[in-house]
N, C-alpha and C positions, 0 to 999 in steps of 0.2 A: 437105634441110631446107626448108619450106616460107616463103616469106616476105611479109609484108605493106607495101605502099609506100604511099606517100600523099603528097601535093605542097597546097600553102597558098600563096598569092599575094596582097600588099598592095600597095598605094603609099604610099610614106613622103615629105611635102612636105620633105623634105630631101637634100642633096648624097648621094654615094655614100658618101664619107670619111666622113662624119657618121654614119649608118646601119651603117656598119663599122665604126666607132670603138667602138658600142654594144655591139656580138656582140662586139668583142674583150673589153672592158672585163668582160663578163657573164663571160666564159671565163677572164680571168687573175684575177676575186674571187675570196678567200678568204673564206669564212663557216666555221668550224670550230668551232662553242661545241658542246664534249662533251654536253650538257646539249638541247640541240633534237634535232630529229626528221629534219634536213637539215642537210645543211652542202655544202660542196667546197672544193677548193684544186687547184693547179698541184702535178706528182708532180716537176716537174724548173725548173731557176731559167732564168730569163732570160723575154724576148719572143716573141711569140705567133712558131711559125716552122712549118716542115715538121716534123713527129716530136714537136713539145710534147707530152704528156704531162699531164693532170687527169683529177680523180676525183670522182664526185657519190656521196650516200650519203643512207640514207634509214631510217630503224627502220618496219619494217611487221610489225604484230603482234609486237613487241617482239623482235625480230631485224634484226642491221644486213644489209641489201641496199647493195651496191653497182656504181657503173658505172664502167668508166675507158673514158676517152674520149684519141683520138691524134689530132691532127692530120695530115691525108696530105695534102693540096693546099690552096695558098693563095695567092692572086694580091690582093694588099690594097687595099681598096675594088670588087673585084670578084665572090670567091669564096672559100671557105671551105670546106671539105668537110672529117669527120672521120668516124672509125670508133670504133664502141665496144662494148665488151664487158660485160655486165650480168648477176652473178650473185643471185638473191634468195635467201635464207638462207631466206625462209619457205616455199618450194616445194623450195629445192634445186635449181633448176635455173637453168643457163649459159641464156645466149642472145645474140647477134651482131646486129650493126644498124649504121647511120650515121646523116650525115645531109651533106648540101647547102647551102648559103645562095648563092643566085645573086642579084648585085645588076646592075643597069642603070640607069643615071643615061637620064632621059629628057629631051626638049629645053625641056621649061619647068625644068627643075630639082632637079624632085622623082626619085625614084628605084621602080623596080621591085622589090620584093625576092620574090623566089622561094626555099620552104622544102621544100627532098624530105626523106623521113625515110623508113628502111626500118628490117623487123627481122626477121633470120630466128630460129624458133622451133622447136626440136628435139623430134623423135619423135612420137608422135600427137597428142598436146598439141594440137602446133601445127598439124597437120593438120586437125583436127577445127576450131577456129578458124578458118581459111585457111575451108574447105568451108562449117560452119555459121553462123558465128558475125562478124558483123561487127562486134560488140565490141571485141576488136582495135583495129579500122581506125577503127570511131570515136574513140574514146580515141586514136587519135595524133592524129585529125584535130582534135580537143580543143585537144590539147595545142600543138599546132602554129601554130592561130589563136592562143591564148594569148600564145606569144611572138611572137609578130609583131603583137599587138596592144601588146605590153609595148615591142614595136622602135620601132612606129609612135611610140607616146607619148611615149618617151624623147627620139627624138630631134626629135620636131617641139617638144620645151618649150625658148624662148631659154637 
């Protein structure tokens, strides 16, 4: 299976804790109103830990697509790594991915945060993608700035 990776890097003027606190916070919302286009929630109770368990979800062209996402590693106010699984109702096809958030407190105070994201893509699909098409790869690298423009913000507001 072919896969696309892509890596996003900001500095956030705040502590490490601070900037972690954010990605947890985004990861254990609940947003569920049947009625939107998006939503997610946690699949299992408690605190963010190794194995947590959440689901994001999304109606494109009026079919539900969804991702579930697991926690595999986490070292708090450090790193964060998860894996997810994303099926789209409107293609009908599976696809595999994760992601990374590497954080580094730096000597003035502010912090490093580092964002990998991959996604392997099955059958030619995704080969043909991988080969022609950097579409893909933009759109994660979109997406990617995105949140860590949303990390940035969040957490440098008192």
């Amino acid at each position: 299976m072919p896969v696309i990776r892509h890596e996003e890097q900001i500095e956030v003027r705040a502590p490490a804790a601070s900037a972690f606190a954010v990605i947890s916070r985004d990861i254990l919302a609940v947003d569920d109103d049947p009625g939107s286009m998006v939503g997610r929630r946690p699949l299992v109770p408690g605190p963010l830990r190794e194995g947590f368990r959440w689901r994001q979800r999304v109606v494109h062209n009026r079919k539900l697509c969804r991702t579930e996402w697991t926690v595999t590693r986490l070292e708090p106010a450090r790193l964060l790594e998860q894996s997810m699984e994303h099926y789209c109702a409107d293609r009908q096809q599976e696809s595999l991915g994760g992601e990374r958030w590497e954080l580094v407190e730096l000597a003035d105070g502010s912090t490093r945060v580092t964002l990998r994201a991959w996604r392997a893509l099955p059958g030619l699909g995704g080969w043909l993608q991988k080969l022609l098409g950097p579409d893909g790869a933009a759109l994660m690298a979109t997406g990617l700035r995105i949140r860590l423009a949303h990390l940035q913000f969040t957490a440098e507001r008192p």
